[in-house]
C-alpha positions in Angstrom: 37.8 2.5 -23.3 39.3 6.0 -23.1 42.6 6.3 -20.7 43.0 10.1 -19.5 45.6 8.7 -17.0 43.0 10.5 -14.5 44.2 11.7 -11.4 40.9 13.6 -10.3 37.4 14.2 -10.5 38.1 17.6 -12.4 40.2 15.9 -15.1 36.6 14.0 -15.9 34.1 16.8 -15.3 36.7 19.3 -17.9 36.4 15.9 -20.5 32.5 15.5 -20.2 31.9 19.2 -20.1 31.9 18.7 -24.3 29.4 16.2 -23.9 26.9 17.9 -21.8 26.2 20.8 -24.0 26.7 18.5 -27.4 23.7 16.1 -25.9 21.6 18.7 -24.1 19.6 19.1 -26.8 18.7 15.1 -26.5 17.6 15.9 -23.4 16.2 18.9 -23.1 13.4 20.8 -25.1 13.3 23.9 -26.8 11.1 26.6 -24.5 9.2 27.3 -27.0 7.6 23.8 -27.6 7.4 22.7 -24.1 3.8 22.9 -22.7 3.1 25.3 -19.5 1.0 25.0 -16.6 -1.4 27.2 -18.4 -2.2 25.2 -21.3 -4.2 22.6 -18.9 -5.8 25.0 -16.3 -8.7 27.2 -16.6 -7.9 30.4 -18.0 -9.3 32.9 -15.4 -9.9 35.4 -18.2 -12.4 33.6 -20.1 -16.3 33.7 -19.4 -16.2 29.8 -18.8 -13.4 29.9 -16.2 -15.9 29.2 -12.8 -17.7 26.3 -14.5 -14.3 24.7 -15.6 -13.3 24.8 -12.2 -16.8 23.2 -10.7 -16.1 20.5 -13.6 -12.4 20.2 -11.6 -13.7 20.1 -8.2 -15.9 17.5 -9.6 -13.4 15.0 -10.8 -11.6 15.8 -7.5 -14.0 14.3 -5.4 -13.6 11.0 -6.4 -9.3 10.6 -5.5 -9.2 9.0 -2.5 -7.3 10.4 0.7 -4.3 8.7 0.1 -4.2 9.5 -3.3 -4.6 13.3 -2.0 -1.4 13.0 0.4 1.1 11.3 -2.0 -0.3 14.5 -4.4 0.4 17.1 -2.1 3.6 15.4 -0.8 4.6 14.5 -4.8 3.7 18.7 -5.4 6.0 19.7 -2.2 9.3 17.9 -3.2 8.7 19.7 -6.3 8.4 22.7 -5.1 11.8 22.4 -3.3 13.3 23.2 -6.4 15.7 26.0 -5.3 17.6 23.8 -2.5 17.8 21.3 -5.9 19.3 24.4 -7.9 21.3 25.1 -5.7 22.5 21.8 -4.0 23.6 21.3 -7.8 25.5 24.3 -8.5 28.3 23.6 -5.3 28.8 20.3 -6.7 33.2 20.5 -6.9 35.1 19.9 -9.7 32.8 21.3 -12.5 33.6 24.5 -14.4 31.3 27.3 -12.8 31.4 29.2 -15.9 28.6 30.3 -16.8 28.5 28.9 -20.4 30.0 26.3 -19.6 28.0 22.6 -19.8 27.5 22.0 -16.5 26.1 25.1 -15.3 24.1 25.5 -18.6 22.5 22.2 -18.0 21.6 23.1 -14.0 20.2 25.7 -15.2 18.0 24.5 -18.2 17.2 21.4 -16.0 15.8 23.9 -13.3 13.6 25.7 -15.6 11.9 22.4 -16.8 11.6 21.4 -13.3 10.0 24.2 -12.2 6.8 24.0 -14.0 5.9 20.5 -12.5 5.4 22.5 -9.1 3.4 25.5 -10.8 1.0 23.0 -12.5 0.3 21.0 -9.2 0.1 23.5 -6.8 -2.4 25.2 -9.0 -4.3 22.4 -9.7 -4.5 21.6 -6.0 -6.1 25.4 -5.3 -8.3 24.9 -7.5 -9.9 22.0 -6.1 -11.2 23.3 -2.7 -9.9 19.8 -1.2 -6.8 21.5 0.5 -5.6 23.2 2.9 -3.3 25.3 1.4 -1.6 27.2 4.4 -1.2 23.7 6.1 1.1 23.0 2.5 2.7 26.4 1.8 4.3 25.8 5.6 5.4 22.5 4.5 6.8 23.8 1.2 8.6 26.7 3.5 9.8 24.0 6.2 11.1 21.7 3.2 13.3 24.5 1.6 14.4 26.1 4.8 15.2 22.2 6.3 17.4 21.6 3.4 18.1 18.0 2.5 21.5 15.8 3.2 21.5 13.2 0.7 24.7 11.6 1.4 26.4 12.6 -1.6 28.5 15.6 -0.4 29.8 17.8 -3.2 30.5 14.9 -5.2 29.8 15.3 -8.7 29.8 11.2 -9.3 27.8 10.4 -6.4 25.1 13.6 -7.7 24.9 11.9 -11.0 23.8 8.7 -9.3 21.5 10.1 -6.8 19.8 12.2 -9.3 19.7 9.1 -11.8 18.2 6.8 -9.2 15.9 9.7 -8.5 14.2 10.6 -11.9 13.6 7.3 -12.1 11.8 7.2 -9.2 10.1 10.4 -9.8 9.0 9.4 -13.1 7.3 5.9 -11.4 5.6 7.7 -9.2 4.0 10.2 -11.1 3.1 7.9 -13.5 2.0 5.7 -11.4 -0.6 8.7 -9.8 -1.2 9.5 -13.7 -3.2 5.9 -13.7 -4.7 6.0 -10.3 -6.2 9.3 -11.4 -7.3 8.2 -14.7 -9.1 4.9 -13.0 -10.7 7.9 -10.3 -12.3 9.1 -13.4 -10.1 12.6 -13.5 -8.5 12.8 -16.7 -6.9 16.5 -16.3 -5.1 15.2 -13.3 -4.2 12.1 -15.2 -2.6 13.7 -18.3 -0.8 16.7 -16.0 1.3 13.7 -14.1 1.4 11.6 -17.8 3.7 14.8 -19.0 5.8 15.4 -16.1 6.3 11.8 -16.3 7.5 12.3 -19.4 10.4 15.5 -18.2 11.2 13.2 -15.9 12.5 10.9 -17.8 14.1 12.2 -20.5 15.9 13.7 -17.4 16.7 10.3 -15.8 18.5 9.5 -19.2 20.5 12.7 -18.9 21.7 11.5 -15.8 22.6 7.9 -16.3 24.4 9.4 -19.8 26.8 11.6 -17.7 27.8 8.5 -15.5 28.3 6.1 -18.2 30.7 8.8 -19.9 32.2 8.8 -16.4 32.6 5.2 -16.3 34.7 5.1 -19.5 37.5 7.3 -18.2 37.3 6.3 -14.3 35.2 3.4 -14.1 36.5 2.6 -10.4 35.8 5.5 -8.8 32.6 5.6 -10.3 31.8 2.2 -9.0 32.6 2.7 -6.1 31.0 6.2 -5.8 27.8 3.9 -7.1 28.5 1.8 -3.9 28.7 3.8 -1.2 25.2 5.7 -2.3 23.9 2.5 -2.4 24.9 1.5 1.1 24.0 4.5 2.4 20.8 3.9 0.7 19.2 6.7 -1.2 16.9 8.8 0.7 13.6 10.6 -1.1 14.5 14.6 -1.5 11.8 15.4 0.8 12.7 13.1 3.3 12.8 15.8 5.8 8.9 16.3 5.2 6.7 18.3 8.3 3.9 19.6 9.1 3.3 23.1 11.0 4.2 21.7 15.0 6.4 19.0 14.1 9.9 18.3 13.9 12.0 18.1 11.1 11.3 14.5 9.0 8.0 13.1 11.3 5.5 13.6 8.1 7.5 11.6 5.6 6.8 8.1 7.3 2.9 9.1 6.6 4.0 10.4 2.9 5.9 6.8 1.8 3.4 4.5 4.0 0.2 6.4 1.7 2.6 5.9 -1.2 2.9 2.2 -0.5 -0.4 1.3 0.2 -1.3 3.0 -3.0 1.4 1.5 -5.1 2.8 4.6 -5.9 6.1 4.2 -5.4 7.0 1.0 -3.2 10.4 -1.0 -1.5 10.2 -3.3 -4.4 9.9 0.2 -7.3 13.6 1.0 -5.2 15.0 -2.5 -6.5 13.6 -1.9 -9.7 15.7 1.0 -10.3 18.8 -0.2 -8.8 18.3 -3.0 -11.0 17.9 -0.6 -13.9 20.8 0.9 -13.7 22.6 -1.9 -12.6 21.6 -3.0 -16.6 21.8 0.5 -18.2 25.4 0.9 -16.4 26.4 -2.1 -17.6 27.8 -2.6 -13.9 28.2 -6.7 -14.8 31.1 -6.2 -17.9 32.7 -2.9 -17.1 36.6 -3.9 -17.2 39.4 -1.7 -15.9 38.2 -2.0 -12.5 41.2 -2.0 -9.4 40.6 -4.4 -6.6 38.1 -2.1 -4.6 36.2 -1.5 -8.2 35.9 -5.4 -8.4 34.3 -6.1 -4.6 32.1 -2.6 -5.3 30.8 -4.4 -8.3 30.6 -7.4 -6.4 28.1 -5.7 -4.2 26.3 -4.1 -6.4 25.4 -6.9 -8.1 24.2 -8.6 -5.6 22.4 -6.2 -3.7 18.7 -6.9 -5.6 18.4 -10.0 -4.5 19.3 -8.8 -0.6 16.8 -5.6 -0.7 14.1 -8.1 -2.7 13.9 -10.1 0.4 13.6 -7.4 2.8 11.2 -5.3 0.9 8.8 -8.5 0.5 9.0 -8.5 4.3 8.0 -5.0 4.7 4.8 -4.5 6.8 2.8 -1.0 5.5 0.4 0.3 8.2 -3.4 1.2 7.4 -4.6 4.1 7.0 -4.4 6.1 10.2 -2.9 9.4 10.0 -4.5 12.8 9.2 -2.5 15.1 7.3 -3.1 19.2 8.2 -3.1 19.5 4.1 -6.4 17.6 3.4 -9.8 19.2 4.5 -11.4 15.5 3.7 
C-alpha cells in the first residue's frame, strides 16, 4: 500500500499518469499489426468483388431477426464513438497535455475503437438486409442525443463505467460471434470474434487504472464503485431511437432482442459486477474509512440481491419491428 497523504483526485491522476503510458503498450497494439475492416470485406477493386458479396448476402439470410437488431443496435453504439472521445477527454483532474498518458491513451483507445463501427456498418451494406437510412438516422440521433451515464466528470467513476462496460461489450459480441457461427456465417463470426478480442484487452486497461487507484485512495474509489453501482450502469446507447420517436423508446426493443437471444442478459450484468468485484479485490482491500467499509459492504452483497431479481425478469416475445430491418 502506497500513502500519497491524498487530498484529491488530481494528486492520483498526476501519480498514475506514469503508469498509463508505461502499460499502454500492454494494452494497446501497434497500428501497424492491427487488422482493418478491409482485410475481411470484399475488395471492390478485384474482378471477384460482386460474387463475394452474393456469397455474403447468402450467409446473411440465415441470422434471424433478432439477431439482425442486436447487430445493428451493437454497430450503432459503436458508431457513437465521438460523444465516447469526447465524453472522455472533459473528464477533471487528468493532465490535458497532449503527451501526456491520459490524453495519449483516449486517443489511441479511440482509434482502435473506431474500426469496430467501420467493419460493421460495412458489413451491414453489403448485405441488402438493411435499411440503411432508417440506421444512419439512429447513428445521427445517438450522437446528437448524447449520453448521461451517471458518472459526471469523474475520472474514478469513468474508470468503472468503462470497465463494467468493455466487459460487457466484449460478452456481447462474442456472444453474436457464436450465434453467427451456429447461422452458418463464418465472416460475420470471426469480425465479432476480433472486436471481442479489442475489447477486452481494453476492459483490462480499465480495471488496471482502478486498481492503481485503489492503492493510493482506496475509499474514494469504493465508494465511487458504489454509487455507479446504485445508480446502476446504463448501456452507452441507452438513449436509442428511431426516425419519429423520442429520445430512449427503441432501446427497450434493443435489450429485450438481446435477452431473448442471450446476447447480453440481467444475469451477464451480475457476472461482471461479480468480476470485478474479484479482479478489484473489493473483499480484502484495507485502509478503508467508515463509509469505505459500508460501500464495500454493499458491494459485496449486491450479486446475490440483482441475482434474484434478474431470475425474476420477464422478456417479452418477439413483437416489435424495427425501421432498420427490411425482413
Amino acid at each position: 500500500m502506497h500513502d500519497l497523504s491524498v487530498g484529491s483526485r488530481k494528486e492520483v491522476m498526476t501519480y498514475l499518469e506514469p503508469f498509463m503510458l508505461g502499460e499502454m503498450a500492454d494494452y494497446l497494439k501497434p497500428v501497424e499489426e492491427m487488422w482493418q475492416p478491409a482485410d475481411f470485406l470484399p475488395d471492390a477493386s478485384k474482378d471477384t468483388f460482386f460474387d463475394e458479396v452474393k456469397e455474403l448476402q447468402g450467409s446473411t439470410r440465415e441470422l434471424s431477426y433478432d439477431l439482425l437488431a442486436v447487430l445493428i443496435g451493437d454497430t450503432i453504439t459503436e458508431e457513437a464513438l465521438p460523444t465516447y472521445e469526447s465524453w472522455l477527454t472533459m473528464v477533471d483532474d487528468v493532465s490535458k497535455s497532449e503527451q501526456g498518458g491520459w490524453m495519449r491513451w483516449v486517443r489511441a483507445w479511440t482509434a482502435e475503437e473506431n474500426r469496430h463501427g467501420d467493419l460493421l456498418n460495412k458489413y451491414l451494406y453489403l448485405s441488402g438486409r438493411i435499411n440503411m437510412r432508417a440506421m444512419e438516422i439512429s447513428t445521427q440521433y445517438l450522437i446528437q442525443d448524447g449520453f448521461d451515464i451517471g458518472t459526471g466528470s469523474d475520472p474514478y467513476r469513468n474508470f468503472i463505467y468503462t470497465s463494467f462496460q468493455e466487459l460487457a461489450t466484449n460478452v456481447s459480441h462474442r456472444r453474436v460471434a457464436s450465434l453467427a457461427k451456429q447461422a452458418g456465417d463464418k465472416l460475420l463470426s470471426k469480425m465479432c470474434g476480433v472486436i471481442a478480442s479489442d475489447e477486452a484487452r481494453h476492459a483490462k486497461a480499465y480495471k488496471s487504472f482502478i486498481s492503481k487507484a485503489m492503492e493510493v485512495d482506496p475509499s474514494e474509489v469504493m465508494l465511487a464503485f458504489e454509487d455507479m453501482m446504485r445508480k446502476k450502469i446504463v448501456m452507452p446507447a441507452h438513449f436509442l431511437r428511431e426516425i419519429g420517436l423520442k429520445m430512449g423508446e427503441t432501446f427497450g426493443h434493443f435489450t429485450d432482442a438481446a435477452q431473448r437471444l442471450g446476447v447480453y442478459t440481467a444475469v451477464d450484468y451480475v457476472e461482471i459486477l461479480e468480476e470485478l468485484n474479484r479482479d478489484w479485490n473489493i473483499a480484502n482491500i484495507t485502509g478503508l474509512n467508515g463509509a469505505g467499509e459500508k460501500a464495500r459492504d454493499y458491494l459485496m452483497a449486491l450479486p446475490d440481491r440483482l441475482i434474484r431479481v434478474a431470475e425474476r425478469i420477464k422478456i417479452p416475445n418477439l413483437e416489435y419491428k424495427f425501421s432498420w430491418i427490411h425482413a
